[in-house]
C-alpha positions as CSV (number, residue, x, y, z in Angstrom):
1,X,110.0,145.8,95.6
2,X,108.0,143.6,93.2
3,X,105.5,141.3,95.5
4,X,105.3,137.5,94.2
5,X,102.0,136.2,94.1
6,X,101.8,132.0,95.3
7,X,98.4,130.9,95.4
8,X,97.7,128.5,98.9
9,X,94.6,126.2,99.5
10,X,92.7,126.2,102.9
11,X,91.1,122.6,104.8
12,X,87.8,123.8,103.2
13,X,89.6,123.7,99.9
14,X,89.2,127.4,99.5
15,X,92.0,129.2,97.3
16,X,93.7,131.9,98.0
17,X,96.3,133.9,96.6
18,X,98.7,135.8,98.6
19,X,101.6,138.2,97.8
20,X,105.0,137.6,99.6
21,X,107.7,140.5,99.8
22,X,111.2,138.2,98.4
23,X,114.4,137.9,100.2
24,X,116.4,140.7,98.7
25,X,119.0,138.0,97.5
26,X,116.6,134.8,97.1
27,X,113.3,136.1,95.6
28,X,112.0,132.6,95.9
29,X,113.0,131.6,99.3
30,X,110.6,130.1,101.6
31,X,112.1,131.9,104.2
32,X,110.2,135.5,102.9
33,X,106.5,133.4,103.4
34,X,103.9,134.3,105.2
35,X,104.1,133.3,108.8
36,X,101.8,130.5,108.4
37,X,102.8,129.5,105.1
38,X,106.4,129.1,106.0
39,X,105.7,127.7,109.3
40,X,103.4,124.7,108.0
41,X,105.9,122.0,107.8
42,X,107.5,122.6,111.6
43,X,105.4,124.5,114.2
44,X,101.6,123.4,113.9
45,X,101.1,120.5,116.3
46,X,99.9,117.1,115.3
47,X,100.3,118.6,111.8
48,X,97.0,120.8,112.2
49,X,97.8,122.4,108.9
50,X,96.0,125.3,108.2
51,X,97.0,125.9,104.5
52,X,99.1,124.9,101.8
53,X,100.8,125.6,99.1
54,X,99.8,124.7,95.7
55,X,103.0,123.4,92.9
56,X,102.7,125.3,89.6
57,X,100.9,123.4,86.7
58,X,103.2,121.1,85.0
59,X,104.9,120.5,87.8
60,X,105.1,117.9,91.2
61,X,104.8,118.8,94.6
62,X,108.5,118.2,95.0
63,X,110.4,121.2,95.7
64,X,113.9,123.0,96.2
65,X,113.5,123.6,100.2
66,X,116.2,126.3,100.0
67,X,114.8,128.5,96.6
68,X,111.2,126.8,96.7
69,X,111.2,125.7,92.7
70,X,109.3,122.7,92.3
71,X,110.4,119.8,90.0
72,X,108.8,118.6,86.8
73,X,108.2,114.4,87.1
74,X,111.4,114.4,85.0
75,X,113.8,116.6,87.0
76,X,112.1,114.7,90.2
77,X,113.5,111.5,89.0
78,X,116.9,113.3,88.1
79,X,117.4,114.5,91.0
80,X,116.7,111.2,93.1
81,X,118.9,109.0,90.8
82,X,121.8,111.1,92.0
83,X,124.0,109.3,94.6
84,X,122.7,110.6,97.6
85,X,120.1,112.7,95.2
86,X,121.6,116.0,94.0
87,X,121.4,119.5,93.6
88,X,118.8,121.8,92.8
89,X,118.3,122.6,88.9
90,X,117.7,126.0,90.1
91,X,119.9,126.9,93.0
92,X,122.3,124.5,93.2
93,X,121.5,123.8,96.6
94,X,122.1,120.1,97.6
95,X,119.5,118.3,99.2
96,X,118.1,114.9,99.8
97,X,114.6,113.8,98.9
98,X,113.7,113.7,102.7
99,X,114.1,117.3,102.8
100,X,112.0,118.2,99.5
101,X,109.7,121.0,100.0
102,X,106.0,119.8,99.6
103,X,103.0,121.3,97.8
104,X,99.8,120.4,96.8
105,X,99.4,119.5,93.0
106,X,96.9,121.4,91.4
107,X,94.3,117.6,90.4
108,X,94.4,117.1,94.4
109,X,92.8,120.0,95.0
110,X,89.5,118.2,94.6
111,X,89.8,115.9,97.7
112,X,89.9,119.1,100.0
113,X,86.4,118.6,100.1
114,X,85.5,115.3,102.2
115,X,82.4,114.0,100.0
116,X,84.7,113.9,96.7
117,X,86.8,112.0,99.2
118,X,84.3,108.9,99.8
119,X,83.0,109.3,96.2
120,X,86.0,108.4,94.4
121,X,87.9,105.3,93.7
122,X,91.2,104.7,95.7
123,X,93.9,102.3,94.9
124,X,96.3,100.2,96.8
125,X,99.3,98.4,95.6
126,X,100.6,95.3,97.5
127,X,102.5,92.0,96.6
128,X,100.0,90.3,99.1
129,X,97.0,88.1,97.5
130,X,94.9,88.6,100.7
131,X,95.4,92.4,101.6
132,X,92.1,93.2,102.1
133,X,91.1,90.3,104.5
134,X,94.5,90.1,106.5
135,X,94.0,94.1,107.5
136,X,90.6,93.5,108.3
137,X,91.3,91.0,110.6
138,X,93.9,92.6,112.1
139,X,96.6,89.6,110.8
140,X,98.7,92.5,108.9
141,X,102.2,92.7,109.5
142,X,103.8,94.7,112.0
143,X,99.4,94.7,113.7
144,X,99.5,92.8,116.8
145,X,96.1,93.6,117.8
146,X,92.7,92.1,117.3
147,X,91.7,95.1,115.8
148,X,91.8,96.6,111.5
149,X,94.7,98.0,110.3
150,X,95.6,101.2,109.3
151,X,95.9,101.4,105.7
152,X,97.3,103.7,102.9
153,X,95.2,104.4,100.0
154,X,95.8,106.7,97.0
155,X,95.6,107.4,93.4
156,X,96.4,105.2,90.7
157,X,99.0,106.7,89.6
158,X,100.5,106.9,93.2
159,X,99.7,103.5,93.6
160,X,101.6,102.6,90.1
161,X,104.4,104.4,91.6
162,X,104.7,102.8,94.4
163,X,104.6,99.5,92.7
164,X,107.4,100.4,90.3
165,X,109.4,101.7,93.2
166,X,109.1,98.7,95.1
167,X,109.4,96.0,91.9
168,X,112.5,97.9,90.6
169,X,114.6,99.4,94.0
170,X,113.4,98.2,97.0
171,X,113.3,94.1,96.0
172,X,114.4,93.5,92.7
173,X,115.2,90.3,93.0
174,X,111.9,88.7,95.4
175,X,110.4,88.7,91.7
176,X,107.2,89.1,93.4
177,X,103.8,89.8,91.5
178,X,102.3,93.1,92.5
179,X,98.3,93.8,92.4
180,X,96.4,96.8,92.8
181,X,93.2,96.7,94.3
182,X,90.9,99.1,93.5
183,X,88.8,100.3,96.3
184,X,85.3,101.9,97.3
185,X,84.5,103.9,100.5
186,X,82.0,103.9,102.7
187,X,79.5,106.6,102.1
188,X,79.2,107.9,105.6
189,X,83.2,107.4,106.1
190,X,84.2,109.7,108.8
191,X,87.2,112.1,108.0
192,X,89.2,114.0,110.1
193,X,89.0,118.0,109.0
194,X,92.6,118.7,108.6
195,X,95.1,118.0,105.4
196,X,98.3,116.9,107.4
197,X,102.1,116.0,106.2
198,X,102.9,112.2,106.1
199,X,106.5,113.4,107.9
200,X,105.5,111.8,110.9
201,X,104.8,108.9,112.8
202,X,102.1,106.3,111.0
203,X,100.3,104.4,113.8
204,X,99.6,100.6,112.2
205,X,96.6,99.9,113.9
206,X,93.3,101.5,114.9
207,X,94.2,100.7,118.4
208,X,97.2,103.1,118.7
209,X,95.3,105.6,115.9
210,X,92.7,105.9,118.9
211,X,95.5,107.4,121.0
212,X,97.2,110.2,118.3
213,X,94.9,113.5,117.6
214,X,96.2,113.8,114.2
215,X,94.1,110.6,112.9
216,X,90.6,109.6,112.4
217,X,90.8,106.5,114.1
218,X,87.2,105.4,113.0
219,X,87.6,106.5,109.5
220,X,89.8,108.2,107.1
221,X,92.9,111.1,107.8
222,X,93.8,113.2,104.4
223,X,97.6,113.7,104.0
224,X,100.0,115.2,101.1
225,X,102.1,112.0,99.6
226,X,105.9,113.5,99.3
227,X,107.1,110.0,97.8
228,X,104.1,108.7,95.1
229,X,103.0,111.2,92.4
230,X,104.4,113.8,94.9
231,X,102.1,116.2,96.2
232,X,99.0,114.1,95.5
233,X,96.2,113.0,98.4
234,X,96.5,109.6,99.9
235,X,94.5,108.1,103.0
236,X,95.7,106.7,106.1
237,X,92.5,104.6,106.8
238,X,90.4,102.3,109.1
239,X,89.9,99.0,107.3
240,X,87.2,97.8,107.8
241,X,85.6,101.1,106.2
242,X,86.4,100.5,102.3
243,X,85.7,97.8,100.1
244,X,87.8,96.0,97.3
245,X,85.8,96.0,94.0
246,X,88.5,95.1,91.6
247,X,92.1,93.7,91.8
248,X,94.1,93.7,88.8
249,X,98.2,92.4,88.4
250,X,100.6,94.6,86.8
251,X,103.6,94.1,84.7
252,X,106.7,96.6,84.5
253,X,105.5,98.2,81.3
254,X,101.7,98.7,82.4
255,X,100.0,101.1,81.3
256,X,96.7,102.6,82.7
257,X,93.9,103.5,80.7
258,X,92.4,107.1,80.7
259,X,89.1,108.2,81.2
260,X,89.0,111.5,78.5
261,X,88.2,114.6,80.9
């Protein structure tokens, strides 16, 4: 029986690859995973992830739940354009986007380890022209406490994506301007030690963060993005612990400029 290698990534951002034996009729199947592998996304409490999966290159971290292909950004937005999405490209299986298998793209990697974390830029996108100081101050919607706000910060890209989802979907017609605000950390940022799902409840307030063991209350809590440049790293974080260095307004046909690597 020909063993399929997948390669996985460890909290300490260690890679691994490990052979599965396939289903005899679904080589691809998450089902023929690893234990740990296959259990990652249901039976580790508190999403205390141990590993996960990393999505081919060229591809998201959206995948087929039933067969485990993941999507291209192009048969990602495909399939969620379908009433109700669609079907897999692959399978033919049916699922929703709510269901997508999730993986780790291959540039998130990186923010496995916690001091690339606080050294790199984050991004936030919001139709709110004082963001930074209503979450600070506790005065953000939905925070009824006299305490920060848990925040969500993430790539440009995600953050682009999330602006575009927003603008064109979820309030078309508010004709609202949307910034992103380009953010700093600070250097001694504490970070909680797992990588966890974003499936699950979001506390909105450092105040109820204190009181879930999944989250860093004080500081910053790593988790995969399934909706925004799928399968990158975002941070649920304290805010009073990062700083806005730049704010910029975006139009529908923005474009952002790249650094050459």
């Amino acid at each position: 029986m020909t063993r399929i290698p997948r390669q996985i990534v460890d909290k300490n951002g260690k890679l691994t690859t490990v052979h599965i034996n396939p289903d005899k009729d679904n080589p691809a199947s998450p089902r023929s995973f690893p234990a740990p592998i296959a259990a990652m996304h249901e039976n580790e409490k508190w999403g205390k992830y141990t590993m996960w999966q990393i999505a081919p290159e060229g591809k998201t971290g959206y995948g087929c739940p039933e067969c485990g292909v993941f999507f291209s950004e192009e048969e990602r937005i495909y399939h969620e354009s379908r009433e109700n999405d669609g079907e897999c490209y692959s399978c033919g299986t049916f699922f929703m986007n709510t269901d997508s298998d999730v993986a780790v793209i291959p540039s998130a990697i990186k923010f496995f380890d916690k001091d690339t974390v606080r050294q790199e830029k984050w991004y936030h996108a919001t139709a709110s022209n004082d963001w930074h100081e209503r979450v600070k101050e506790g005065r953000e919607d939905g925070n009824d406490n006299d305490t920060p706000a848990i925040v969500h910060l993430g790539t440009l890209d995600a953050a682009l994506a999330r602006a575009k989802w927003m603008t064109e979907f979820e309030m078309p017609s508010e004709n609202l301007t949307w910034t992103i605000h380009e953010v700093v950390l600070d250097p001694d940022l504490p970070i909680a030690d797992e990588v966890i799902s974003d499936d699950d409840y979001e506390p909105r307030n450092v105040a109820v963060a204190r009181t879930n063991p999944r989250y860093e209350a004080e500081g910053a809590t790593r988790y995969v993005n399934r909706y925004e440049e799928v399968g990158s790293i975002s941070l649920a974080i304290n805010a009073s612990k990062l700083t806005v260095i730049d704010s910029f307004g975006i139009t529908k046909d923005y474009q952002p400029e790249r650094d050459d690597d």
